[in-house]
C-alpha positions in Angstrom: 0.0 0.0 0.0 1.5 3.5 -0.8 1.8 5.9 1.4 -0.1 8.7 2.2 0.8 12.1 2.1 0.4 14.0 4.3 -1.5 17.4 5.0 1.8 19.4 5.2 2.8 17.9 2.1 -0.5 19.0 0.4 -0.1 22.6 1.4 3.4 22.5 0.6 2.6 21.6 -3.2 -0.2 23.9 -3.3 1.9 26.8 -1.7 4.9 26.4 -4.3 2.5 26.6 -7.1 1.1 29.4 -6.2 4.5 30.9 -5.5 5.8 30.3 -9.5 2.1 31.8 -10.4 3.0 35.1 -8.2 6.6 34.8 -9.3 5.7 34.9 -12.7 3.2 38.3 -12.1 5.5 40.0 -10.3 8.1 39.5 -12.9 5.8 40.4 -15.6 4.4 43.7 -13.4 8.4 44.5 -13.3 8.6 44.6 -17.1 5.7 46.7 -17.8 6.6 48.9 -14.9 10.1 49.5 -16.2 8.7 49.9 -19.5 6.2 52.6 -18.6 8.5 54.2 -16.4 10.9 54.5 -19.1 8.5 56.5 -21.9 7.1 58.6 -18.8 10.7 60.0 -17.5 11.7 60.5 -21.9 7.9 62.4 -21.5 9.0 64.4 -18.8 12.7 65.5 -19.5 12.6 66.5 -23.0 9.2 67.9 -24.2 7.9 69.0 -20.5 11.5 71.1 -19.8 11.2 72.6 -23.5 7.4 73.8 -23.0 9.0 75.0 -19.1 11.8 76.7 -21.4 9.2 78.7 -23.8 7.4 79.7 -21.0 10.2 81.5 -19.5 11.4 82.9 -22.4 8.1 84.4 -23.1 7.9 86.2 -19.3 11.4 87.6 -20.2 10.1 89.3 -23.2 7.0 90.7 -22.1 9.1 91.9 -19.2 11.0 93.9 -21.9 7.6 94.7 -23.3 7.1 96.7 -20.0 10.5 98.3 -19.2 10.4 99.8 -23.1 6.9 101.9 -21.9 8.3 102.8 -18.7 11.7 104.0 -20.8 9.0 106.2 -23.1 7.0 108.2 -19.8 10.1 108.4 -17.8 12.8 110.6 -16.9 15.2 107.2 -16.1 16.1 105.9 -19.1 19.3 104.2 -18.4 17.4 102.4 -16.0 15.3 100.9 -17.8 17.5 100.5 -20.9 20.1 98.3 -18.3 17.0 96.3 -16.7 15.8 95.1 -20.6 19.8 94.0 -21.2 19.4 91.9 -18.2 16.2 90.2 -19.1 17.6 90.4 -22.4 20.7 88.1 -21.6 18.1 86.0 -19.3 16.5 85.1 -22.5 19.4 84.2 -24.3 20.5 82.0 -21.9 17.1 80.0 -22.0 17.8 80.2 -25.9 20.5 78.3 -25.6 19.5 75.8 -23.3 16.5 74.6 -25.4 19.2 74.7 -28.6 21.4 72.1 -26.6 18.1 69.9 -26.3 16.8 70.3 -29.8 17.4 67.1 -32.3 14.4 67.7 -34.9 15.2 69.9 -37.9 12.3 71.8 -38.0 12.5 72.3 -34.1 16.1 73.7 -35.3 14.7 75.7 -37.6 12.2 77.3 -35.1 15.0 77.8 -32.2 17.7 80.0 -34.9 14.1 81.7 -36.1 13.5 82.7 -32.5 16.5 84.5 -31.8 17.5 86.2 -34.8 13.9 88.0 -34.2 14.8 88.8 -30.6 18.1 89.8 -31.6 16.1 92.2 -34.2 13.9 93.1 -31.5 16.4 94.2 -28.9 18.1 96.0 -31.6 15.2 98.2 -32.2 14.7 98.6 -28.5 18.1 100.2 -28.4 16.8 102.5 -31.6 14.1 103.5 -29.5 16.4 104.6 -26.3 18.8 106.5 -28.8 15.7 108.6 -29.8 15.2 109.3 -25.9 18.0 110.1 -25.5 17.9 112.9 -28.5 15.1 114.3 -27.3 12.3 112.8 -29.4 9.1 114.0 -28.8 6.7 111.4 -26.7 4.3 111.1 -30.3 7.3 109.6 -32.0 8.6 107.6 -29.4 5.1 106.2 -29.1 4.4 106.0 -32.5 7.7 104.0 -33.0 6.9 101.2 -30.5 4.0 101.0 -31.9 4.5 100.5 -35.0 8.1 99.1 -35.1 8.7 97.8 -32.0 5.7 96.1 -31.3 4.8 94.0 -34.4 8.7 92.7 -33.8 7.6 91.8 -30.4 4.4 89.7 -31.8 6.8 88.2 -34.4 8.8 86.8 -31.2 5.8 85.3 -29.6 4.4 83.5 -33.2 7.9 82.1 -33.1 7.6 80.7 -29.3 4.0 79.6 -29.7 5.3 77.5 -32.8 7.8 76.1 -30.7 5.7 75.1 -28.3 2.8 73.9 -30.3 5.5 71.5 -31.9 6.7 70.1 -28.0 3.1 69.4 -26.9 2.1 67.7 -30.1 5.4 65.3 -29.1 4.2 65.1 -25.8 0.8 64.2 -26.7 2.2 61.7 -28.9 4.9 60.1 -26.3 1.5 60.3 -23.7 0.3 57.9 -26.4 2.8 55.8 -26.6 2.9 55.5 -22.9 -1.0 54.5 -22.7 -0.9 52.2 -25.6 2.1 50.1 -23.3 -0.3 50.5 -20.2 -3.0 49.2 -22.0 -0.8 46.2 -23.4 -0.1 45.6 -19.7 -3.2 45.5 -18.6 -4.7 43.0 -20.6 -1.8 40.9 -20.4 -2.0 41.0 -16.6 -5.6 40.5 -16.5 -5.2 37.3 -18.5 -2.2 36.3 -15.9 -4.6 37.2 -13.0 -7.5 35.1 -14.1 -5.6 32.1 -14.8 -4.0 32.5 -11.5 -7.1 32.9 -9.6 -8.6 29.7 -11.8 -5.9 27.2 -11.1 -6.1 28.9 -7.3 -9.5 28.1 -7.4 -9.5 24.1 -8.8 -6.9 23.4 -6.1 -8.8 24.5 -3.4 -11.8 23.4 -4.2 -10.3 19.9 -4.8 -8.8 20.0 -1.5 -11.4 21.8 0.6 -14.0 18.6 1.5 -10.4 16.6 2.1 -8.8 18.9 4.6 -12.0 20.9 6.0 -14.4 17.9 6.3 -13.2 16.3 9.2 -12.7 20.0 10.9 -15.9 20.9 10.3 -17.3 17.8 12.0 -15.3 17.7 15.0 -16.4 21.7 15.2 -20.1 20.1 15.3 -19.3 17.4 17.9 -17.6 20.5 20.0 -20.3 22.3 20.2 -22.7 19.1 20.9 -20.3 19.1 23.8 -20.5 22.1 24.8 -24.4 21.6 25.5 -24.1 18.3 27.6 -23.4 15.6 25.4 -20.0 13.6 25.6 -20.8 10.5 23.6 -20.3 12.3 20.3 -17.4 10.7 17.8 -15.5 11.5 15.0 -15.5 9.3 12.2 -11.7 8.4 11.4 -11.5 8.7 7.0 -7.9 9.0 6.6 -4.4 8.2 8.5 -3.1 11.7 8.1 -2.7 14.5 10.8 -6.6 15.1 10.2 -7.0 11.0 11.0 -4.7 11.6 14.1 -6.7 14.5 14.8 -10.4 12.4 15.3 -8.5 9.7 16.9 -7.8 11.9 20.1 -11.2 13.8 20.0 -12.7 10.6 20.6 -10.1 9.6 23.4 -11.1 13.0 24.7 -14.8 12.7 24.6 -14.3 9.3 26.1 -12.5 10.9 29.2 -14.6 13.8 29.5 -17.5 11.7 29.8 -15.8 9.1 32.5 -15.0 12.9 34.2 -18.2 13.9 34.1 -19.6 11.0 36.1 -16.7 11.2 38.2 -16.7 14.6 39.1 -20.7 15.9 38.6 -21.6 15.3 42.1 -18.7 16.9 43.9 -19.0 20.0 41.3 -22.6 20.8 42.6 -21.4 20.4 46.5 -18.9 23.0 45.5 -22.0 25.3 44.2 -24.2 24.8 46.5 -21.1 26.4 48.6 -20.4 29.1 46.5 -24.2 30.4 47.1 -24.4 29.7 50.5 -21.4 32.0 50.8 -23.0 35.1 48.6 -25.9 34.6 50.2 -24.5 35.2 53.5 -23.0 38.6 52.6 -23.8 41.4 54.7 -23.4 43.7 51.6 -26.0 43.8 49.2 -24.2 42.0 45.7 -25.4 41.2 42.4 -23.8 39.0 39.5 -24.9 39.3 36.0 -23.4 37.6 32.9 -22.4 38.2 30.1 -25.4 39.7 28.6 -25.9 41.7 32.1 -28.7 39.7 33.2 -29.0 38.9 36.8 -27.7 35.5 37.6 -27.3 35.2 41.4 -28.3 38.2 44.3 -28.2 38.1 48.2 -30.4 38.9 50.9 -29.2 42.0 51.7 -30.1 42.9 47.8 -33.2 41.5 47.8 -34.0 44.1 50.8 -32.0 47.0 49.5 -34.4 46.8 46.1 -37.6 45.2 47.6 -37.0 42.5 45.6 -36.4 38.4 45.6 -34.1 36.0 43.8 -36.6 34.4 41.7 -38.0 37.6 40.5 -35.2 39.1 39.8 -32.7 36.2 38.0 -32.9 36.2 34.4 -34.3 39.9 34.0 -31.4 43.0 32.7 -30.1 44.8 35.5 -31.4 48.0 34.5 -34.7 45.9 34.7 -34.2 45.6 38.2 -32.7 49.2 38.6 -35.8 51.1 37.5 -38.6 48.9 39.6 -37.0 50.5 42.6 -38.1 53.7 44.5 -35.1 55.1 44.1 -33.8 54.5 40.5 -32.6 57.7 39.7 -29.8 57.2 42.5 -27.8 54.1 41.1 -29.1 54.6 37.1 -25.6 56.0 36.4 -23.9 52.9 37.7 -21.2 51.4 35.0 -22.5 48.0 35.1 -20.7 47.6 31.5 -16.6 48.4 32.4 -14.0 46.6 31.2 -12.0 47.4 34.1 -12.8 47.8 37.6 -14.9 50.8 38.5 -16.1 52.6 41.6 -18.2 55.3 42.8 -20.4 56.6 46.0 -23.5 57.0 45.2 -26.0 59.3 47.3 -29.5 57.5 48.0 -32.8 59.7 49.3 -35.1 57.8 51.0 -36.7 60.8 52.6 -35.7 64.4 53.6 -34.8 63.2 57.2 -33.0 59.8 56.0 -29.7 59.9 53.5 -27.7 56.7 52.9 -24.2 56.1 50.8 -23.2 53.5 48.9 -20.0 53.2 47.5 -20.6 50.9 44.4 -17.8 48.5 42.9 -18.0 47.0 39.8 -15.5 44.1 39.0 -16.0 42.9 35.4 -14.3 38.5 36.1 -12.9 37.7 32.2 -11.9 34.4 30.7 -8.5 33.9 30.0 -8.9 34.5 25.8 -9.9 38.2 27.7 -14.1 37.3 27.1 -16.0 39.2 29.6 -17.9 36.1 31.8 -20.0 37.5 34.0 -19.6 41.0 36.4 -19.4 41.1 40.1 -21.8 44.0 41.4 -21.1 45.5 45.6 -22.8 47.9 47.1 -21.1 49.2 50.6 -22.9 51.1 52.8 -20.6 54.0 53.7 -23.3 56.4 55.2 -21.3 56.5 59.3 -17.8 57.4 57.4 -20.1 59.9 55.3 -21.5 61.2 58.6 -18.6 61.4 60.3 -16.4 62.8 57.5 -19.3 65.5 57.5 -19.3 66.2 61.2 -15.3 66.4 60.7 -16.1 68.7 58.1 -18.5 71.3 60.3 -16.5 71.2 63.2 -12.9 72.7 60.9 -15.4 74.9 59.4 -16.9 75.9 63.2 -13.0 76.2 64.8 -11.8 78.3 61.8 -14.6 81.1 61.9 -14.5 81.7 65.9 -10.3 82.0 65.2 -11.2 84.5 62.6 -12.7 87.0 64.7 -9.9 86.9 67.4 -7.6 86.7 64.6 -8.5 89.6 63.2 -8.4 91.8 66.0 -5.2 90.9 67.2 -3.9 91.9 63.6 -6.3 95.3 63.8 -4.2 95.7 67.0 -0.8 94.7 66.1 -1.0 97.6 62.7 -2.2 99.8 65.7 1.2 99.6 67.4 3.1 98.8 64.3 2.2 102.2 63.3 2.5 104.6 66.4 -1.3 105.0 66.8 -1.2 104.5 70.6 2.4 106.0 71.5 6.2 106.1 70.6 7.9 102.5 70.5 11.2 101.3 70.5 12.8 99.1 68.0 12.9 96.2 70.4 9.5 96.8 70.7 8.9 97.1 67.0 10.7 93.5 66.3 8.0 92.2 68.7 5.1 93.5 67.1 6.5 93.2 63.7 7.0 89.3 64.9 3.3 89.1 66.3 2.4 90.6 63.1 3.8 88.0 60.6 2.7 84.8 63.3 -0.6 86.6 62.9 -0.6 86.3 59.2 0.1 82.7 59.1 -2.0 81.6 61.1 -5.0 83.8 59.4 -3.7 82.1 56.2 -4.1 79.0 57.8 -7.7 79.4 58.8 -7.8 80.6 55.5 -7.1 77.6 53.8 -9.3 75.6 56.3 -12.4 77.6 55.6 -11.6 77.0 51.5 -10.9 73.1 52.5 -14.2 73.2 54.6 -16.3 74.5 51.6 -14.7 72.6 48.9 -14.6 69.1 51.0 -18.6 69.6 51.4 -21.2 68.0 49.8 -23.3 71.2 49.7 -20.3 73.4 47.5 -21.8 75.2 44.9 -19.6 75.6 41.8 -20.9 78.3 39.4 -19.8 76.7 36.1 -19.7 78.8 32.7 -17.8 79.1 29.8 -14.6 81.4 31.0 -11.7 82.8 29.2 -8.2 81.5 30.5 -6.7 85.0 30.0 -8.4 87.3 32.2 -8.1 85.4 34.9 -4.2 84.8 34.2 -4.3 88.8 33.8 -5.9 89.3 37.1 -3.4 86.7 39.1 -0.3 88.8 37.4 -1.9 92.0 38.5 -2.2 90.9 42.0 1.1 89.3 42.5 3.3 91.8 40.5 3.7 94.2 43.4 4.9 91.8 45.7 7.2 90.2 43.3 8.9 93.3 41.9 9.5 93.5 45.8 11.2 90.5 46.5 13.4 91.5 42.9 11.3 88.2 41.1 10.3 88.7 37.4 6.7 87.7 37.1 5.5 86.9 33.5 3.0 84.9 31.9 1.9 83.9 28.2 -1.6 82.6 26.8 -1.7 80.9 23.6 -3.5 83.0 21.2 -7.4 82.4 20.5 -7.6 79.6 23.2 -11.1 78.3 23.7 -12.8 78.6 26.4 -12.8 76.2 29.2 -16.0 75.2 31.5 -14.9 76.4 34.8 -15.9 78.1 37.8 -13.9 81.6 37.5 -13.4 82.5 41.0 -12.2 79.0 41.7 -9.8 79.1 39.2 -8.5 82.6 40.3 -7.9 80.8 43.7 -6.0 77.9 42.2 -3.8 80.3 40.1 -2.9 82.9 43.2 -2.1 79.5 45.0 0.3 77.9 42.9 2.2 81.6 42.5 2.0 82.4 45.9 3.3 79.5 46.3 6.5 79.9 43.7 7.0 83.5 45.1 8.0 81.5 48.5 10.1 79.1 47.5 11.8 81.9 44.5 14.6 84.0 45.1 16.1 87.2 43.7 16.7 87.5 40.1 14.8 84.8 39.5 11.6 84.2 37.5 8.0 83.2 37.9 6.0 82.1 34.6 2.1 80.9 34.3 1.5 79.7 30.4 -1.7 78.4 29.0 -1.9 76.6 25.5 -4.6 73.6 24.2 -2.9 70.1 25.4 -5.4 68.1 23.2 -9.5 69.0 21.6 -10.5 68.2 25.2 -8.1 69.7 27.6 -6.2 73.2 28.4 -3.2 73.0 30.2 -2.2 75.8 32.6 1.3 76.1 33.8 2.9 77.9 37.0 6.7 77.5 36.5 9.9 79.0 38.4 13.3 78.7 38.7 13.6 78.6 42.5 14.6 75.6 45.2 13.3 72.8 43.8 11.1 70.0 45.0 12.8 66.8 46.5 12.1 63.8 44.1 10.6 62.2 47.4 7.7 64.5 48.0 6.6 64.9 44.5 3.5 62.1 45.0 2.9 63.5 48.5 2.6 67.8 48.3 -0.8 67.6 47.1 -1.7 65.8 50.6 -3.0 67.5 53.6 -0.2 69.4 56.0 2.2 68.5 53.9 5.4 70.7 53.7 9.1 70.2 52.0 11.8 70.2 54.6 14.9 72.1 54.2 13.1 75.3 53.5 13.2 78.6 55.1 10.4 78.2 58.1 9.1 81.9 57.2 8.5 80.4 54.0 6.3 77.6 54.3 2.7 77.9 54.0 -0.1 75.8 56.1 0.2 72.7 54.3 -3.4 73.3 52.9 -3.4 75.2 49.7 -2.1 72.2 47.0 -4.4 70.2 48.8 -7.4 72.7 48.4 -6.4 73.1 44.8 -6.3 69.7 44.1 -10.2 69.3 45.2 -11.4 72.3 43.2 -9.4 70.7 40.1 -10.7 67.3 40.9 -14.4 69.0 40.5 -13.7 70.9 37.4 -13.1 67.1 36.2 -9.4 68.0 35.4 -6.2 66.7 36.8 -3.1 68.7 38.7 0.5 67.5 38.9 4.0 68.6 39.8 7.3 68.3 38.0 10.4 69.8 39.7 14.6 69.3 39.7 16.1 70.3 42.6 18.5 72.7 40.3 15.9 73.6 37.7 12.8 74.9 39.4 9.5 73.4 39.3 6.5 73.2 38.0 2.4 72.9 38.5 0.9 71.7 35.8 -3.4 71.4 35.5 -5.7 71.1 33.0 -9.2 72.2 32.2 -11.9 70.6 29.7 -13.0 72.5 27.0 -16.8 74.1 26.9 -19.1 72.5 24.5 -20.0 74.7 21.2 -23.4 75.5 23.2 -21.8 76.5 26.1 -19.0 79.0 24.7 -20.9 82.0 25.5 -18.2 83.5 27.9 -18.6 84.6 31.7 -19.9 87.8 33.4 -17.2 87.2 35.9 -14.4 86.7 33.2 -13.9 90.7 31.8 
């Protein structure tokens, strides 16, 4: 019995004729190619330079035309007269060029025509300037160029126009040439292609039912699998890969099925586990599939949506969202993520009772990266949202009764300061001047923990427009500039030209810009320079910039000066600020939905980069607030 060959074999035999069949095309495509290429570069470089040639030759003529009026109604002749010698050797030169290219004899005939009438031309141009120069009146002149300059001038361009009707009529006839060899291509390599694609197509089909046959039925008896049934086989045909192939599917399926009896009854323990365990979960928890219908929920979701298991498996989650009184609070949950998701959700039961839920969403995936079903947790967070609030009242309660305490010893300290209440010494002065400054600080500080108070609420009120960046970059340079042409700092700034505008909340920006430079102006010395730039990052984004050249930000602390009380070590202690304002500025970016970050060498400087999203076309009306 003779052996059979084997798939690989096939293939291979199909693969190298089709090889010789491309082989042959592509050789073939070469040849024309080269061919067309060839009559299309001859087309270029003789006829198209010659017509380029003409052309030129004609604009240096008709300049002439011109400078031989201006000579008439002018009192610069020599000017004009040595301007037409230039465009006059110009023109020669050109001449010359397209002589050197020339190989047809009446093309010969036509170049040596064309320049004994220039030559006749420029020598009655130089007629005319002699009769400037004796005085002729302007009739003369004007009747000379007009009747013997002029029709020498239109003999010139006859002769050009001849010239160049001859070069297009070769060019038109090389174009031709060139189609009639594209056209010969074609059909050649249309007749090439469909004979390829036939003997392609008999090999194929002669081998499809052998190779894809037995694939096709073991993808049938997969799928029969699939659904419960293991006692599906593969009928064995041939004793190549494809016959070793059926052979082990059926050793499979006979295994699988011995498994399955093996194996069923400890598989369902294992289930009736795993909902025993969700079940029993204090939080409420939902699991959809892949299709985001419900699959399994516990008790404590059952009572958070007044609903039970039975009614709600099998129904969309949104289904099971909008039957419950409150709807409206978890409609914008993210039950489709790819990736893991979170957010605290506010629930209103009544006016008197408020919960939070902090929502998690953890899409599970198989491992070809399918999603398989999605893991749904709702925590109840409403103590650590009540305490964060009481937390929250009682800064906000501290910082006002310090402000009125505050204040007055500051009112009482410029009342010294200043010699309202008597003559004091300059011992005395350090000490007030001392008070004065500790005074300060600690009103910035209560300062900063009023803005964190407000911003950290859930009752802050952001007035949101469409804002320019620039005014308010205008008004933060205006307020600063005082201070830093005191301290001997340059204070600059630059705003990309017709930025669009940004949907913002402009006195919260203003805040976050005199932040960041008051900021710089701490930490920047003498000499040196402050810079706040705005330009479009992206058709989403602006991106604001506070940069200096001062101390420098320790790579360490980078991740962490956005935190609360957080200050760089090693500075000057006169300099540091609460610990409250990156932190503030970070929350009032956060809400505008943009992000803020910090890039800084310790010998360089740093830099406070945030962005800001762009208004909506709609919404581009620009703010009150923003002139």
């Amino acid at each position: 019995m003779a052996k059979t060959k084997s798939i690989k074999s096939r293939i291979t035999l199909i693969n190298i004729s089709l090889v010789v069949i491309i082989g042959v095309l592509g050789l073939f495509s070469f040849s024309s190619l080269h061919t067309i290429s060839q009559a299309i570069s001859s087309l270029i470089t003789t006829n198209y330079n010659s017509i380029e040639r003409i052309a030129q030759m004609e604009t240096y003529i008709k300049e002439q035309r011109q400078n031989a009026l201006l000579l008439i109604y002018t009192d610069e002749p020599d000017r004009y007269k040595k301007a037409f010698a230039e465009l006059e050797e110009h023109f020669l030169s050109v001449q010359e060029a397209e002589y050197d290219t020339i190989i047809l004899s009446e093309e010969m005939e036509m170049i040596v025509r064309i320049r004994t009438d220039f030559e006749s031309y420029c020598s009655k141009f130089q007629n005319l300037y002699l009769m400037k120069q004796g005085g002729a009146s302007l009739s003369s002149l004007t009747t000379y160029f007009e009747e013997t300059l002029t029709p020498q001038y239109q003999q010139v361009l006859v002769a050009l126009d001849q010239l160049r009707t001859s070069n297009e009529t070769a060019l038109f006839g090389r174009r031709d040439e060139a189609a009639a060899v594209v056209e010969k291509a074609t059909v050649l390599l249309s007749l090439l292609f469909f004979l390829a694609a036939g003997i392609s197509f008999v090999l194929f089909r002669s081998y499809m039912n052998k190779l894809f046959g037995p694939i096709y039925e073991i993808t049938q008896n997969l799928k029969s699998i699939r659904q419960g049934n293991m006692n599906k086989k593969a009928v064995v045909r041939n004793t190549d890969e494809l016959g070793i192939l059926c052979n082990e599917f059926n050793n499979m399926t006979q295994r699988l099925s011995e498994f399955e009896q093996s194996t069923l009854g400890s598989l369902m323990e294992e289930r009736n586990k795993t909902y025993s365990i969700v079940r029993s979960i204090s939080e409420p928890l939902l699991i959809l599939n892949a299709d985001y219908h419900v699959t399994l929920v516990n008790q404590s979701f059952e009572a958070l949506f007044q609903t039970t298991m039975d009614a709600a498996i099998g129904r969309h989650v949104l289904d099971i969202i909008s039957s419950s009184s409150f709807a409206s609070s978890f409609w914008g949950i993210h039950y489709q993520a790819n990736a893991y998701w979170e957010q605290v959700v506010q629930v209103d039961h009544d006016k008197n009772q408020i919960q939070y839920f902090n929502v998690m969403v953890s899409p599970i995936f198989t491992p070809e990266e399918k999603k398989q079903f999605v893991i749904i947790v709702f925590y109840d967070i409403t103590e650590m949202k009540l305490l964060e609030k009481m937390r929250t009242d009682f800064i906000a309660t501290i910082s006002h009764e310090f402000k009125t305490p505050l204040t007055s010893i500051m009112m009482g300290a410029d009342l010294l300061s200043n010699d309202l209440v008597g003559p004091i010494n300059a011992e005395q002065k350090e000490i007030i001047d001392t008070l004065k400054e500790d005074s300060q600080q600690l009103s910035e500080l209560v300062n900063d923990l009023l803005e964190l108070s407000k911003v950290e609420s859930s009752s802050v009120i952001y007035q949101f427009s469409a804002v320019s960046v620039a005014p308010y970059v205008q008004k933060c340079l205006h307020q600063f500039r005082p201070r830093a042409k005191k301290v001997g700092v340059l204070l600059e700034a630059a705003v990309e030209p017709d930025l669009p505008f940004v949907m913002a909340d402009g006195a919260k920006l203003l805040w976050v810009l005199n932040n960041l430079v008051s900021n710089a102006l701490k930490y920047t010395t003498k000499g040196n320079r402050i810079f706040i730039s705005a330009k479009l990052k992206n058709d989403q984004q602006v991106l604001l910039c506070v940069e200096d050249n001062g101390t420098g930000i320790p790579p360490e602390f980078l991740n962490k000066i956005f935190d609360k009380y957080v200050q760089v070590p090693g500075c000057d202690l006169e300099a540091r600020g609460t610990g409250l304002g990156l932190a503030v500025a970070k929350d009032i970016i956060t809400a505008h939905h943009g992000r803020i970050w910090c890039e800084s060498d310790l010998t360089v400087g740093s830099r406070f980069y945030f962005t800001l999203p762009i208004a909506q076309e709609e919404e581009t009306a620009p703010a009150a607030d923003s002139k």
